[in-house]
N, C-alpha and C positions, 0 to 999 in steps of 0.2 A: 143728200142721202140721210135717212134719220137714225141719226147714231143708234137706235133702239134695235136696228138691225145688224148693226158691223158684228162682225163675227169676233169674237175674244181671242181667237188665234191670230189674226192680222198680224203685222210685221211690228214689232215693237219701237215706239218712236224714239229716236234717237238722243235725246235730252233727256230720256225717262233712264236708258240702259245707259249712258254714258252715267250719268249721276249711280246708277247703280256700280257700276265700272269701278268708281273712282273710292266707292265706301269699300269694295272686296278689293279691291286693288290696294289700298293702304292697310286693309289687316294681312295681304296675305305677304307684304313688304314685311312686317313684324313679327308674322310668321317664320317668315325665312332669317330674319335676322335673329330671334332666339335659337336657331338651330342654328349659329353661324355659318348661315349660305350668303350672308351679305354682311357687311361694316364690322366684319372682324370682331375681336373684342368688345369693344364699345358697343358693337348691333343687339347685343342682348340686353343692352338698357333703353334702348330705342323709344320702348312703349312708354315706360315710362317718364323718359324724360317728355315726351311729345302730350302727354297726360299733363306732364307742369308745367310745360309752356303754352298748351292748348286749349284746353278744358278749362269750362264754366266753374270757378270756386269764388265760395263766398268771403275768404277774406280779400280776394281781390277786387271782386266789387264794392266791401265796406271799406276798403281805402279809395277807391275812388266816391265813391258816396260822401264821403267823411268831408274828404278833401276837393269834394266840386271838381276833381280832374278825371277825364275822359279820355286819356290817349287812345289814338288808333292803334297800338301795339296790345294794347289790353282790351278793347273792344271787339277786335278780332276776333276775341275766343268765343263769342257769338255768334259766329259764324263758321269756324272751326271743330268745334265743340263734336257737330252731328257727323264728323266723320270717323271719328275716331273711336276704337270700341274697343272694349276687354277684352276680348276673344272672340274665333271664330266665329262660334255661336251666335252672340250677341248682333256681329256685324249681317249675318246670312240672316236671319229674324229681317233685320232692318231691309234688306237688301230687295227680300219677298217680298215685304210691303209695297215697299220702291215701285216695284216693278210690276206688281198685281193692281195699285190705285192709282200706279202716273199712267196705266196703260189706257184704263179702261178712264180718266180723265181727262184723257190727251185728246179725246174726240172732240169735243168741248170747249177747254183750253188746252191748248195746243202750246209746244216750242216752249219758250219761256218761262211764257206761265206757271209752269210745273217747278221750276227753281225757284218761283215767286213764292209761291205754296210754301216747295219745304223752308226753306230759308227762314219763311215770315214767318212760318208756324215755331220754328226753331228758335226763332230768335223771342218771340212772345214766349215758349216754353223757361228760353233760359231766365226771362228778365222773373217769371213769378217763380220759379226757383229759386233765384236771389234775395227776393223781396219777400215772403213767405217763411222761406227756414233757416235756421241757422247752421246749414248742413256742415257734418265732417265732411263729409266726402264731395269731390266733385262728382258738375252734372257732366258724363259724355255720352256717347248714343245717340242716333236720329232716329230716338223713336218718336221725341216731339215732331220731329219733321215727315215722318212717318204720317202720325196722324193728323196731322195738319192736310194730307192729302186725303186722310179718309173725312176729314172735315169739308174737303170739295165736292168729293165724292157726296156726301148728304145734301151739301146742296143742291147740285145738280139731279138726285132724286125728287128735291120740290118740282123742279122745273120737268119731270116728265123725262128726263134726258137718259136713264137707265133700265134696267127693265125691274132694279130692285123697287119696292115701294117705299115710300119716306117714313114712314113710321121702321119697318125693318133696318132703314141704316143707320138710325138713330141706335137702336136695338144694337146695331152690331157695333158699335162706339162701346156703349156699354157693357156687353159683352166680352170684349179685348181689353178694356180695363177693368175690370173683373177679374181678367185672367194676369192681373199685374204680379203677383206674389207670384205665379207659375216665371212668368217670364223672366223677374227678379234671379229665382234659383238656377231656372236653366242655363242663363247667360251669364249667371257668375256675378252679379250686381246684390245679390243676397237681399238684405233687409232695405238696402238703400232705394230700392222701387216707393215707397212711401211718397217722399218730395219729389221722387222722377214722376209719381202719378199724378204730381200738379201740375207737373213741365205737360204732362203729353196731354192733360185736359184743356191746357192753356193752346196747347199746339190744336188739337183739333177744332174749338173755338177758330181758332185764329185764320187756319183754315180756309174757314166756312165763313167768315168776314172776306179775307183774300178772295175765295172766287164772286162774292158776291159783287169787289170792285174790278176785278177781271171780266166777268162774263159781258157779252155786249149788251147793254141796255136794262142790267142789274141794277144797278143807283137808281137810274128812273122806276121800278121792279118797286125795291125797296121802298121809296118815297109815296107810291102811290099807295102802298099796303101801309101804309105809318097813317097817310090822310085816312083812308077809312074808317079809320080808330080813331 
């Protein structure tokens, strides 16, 4: 069937809403735990502790940097990182995305893939965050992982696979980081959107790499438009 037709209501695939699941499901844990409906006293520091255990910060990367060591307890946060969010807001944002570009990608790449995305795009967000600024603040948010799917998304406009046209989703890339300082204040991340605008440019790059080696017969795709040139 040519994806060009699937209707946007279909049934949402399961890896696309489970992933979304899991980002409202852990803000609305810290939800309830700041209103002590859960872990007692100690739950109303929840967020934050799980902020300094979790979350992308850059002195933790410049002592690993410094010092050539790379634990997996500290690399984690690379993958940790895009779950966890300042509030509601922040995490529902992220959640929309989720679920409006893993849907309409999922025809496409399917299953997996879609964790491939966010992740890869999340984790390319964090590392040019890192490497970039010398942020106060940690990175958290899957908004790089976010766009990292709207980065599949444009690709698969090249290939004819949506019914948006590839100059338009280019346009809407830029468009939603445009609107970074809006999202910045809405979600409570303030000034800090600045260096997150490098994570989520990096994320949708990253993306849009990722499905290029996901899609079937992409590399070869690739190779042959490189020979042209």
């Amino acid at each position: 069937m040519d994806p060009r037709n699937e209707s946007p209501f279909n049934a949402l695939p399961p890896v696309v809403v489970g992933l979304a699941v899991v980002i409202v499901g852990v803000e609305l844990l810290f939800q309830a735990a700041s209103l002590g409906l859960v872990g007692g006293a100690q739950g109303v520091g929840w967020r934050l502790t799980a902020l300094g255990d979790w979350s992308v910060a850059d002195p933790v990367w410049q002592w690993m940097w410094t010092n050539r060591s790379f634990p997996p307890e500290l690399l984690v946060r690379f993958v940790t990182y895009p779950l966890l969010h300042v509030n509601f807001t922040h995490a529902l944002f992220v959640a929309v995305f989720v679920l409006a570009f893993g849907n309409v990608n999922s025809v496409a790449l399917p299953g997996w893939r879609q964790l491939a995305i966010f992740f890869g795009g999340a984790v390319a967000g964090a590392l040019a965050f890192v490497m970039l600024y010398d942020a106060r603040m940690p990175l958290v948010g899957g908004f790089a992982g976010a766009y990292a799917m709207i980065g599949a998304f444009t690709y698969l406009t090249r290939l004819g696979l949506t019914p948006v046209p590839p100059d338009r989703a280019f346009l809407l890339i830029g468009f939603l980081l445009a609107l970074g300082p809006i999202f910045g204040f809405a979600t409570g991340a303030g000034l800090s959107w600045v260096p997150d605008w490098t994570a989520e440019v990096a994320g949708a790059a990253a993306g849009y790499g990722i499905a290029v080696l996901l899609f079937p017969g992409g590399i070869d795709r690739l190779r042959a438009r490189l020979r042209q040139r």
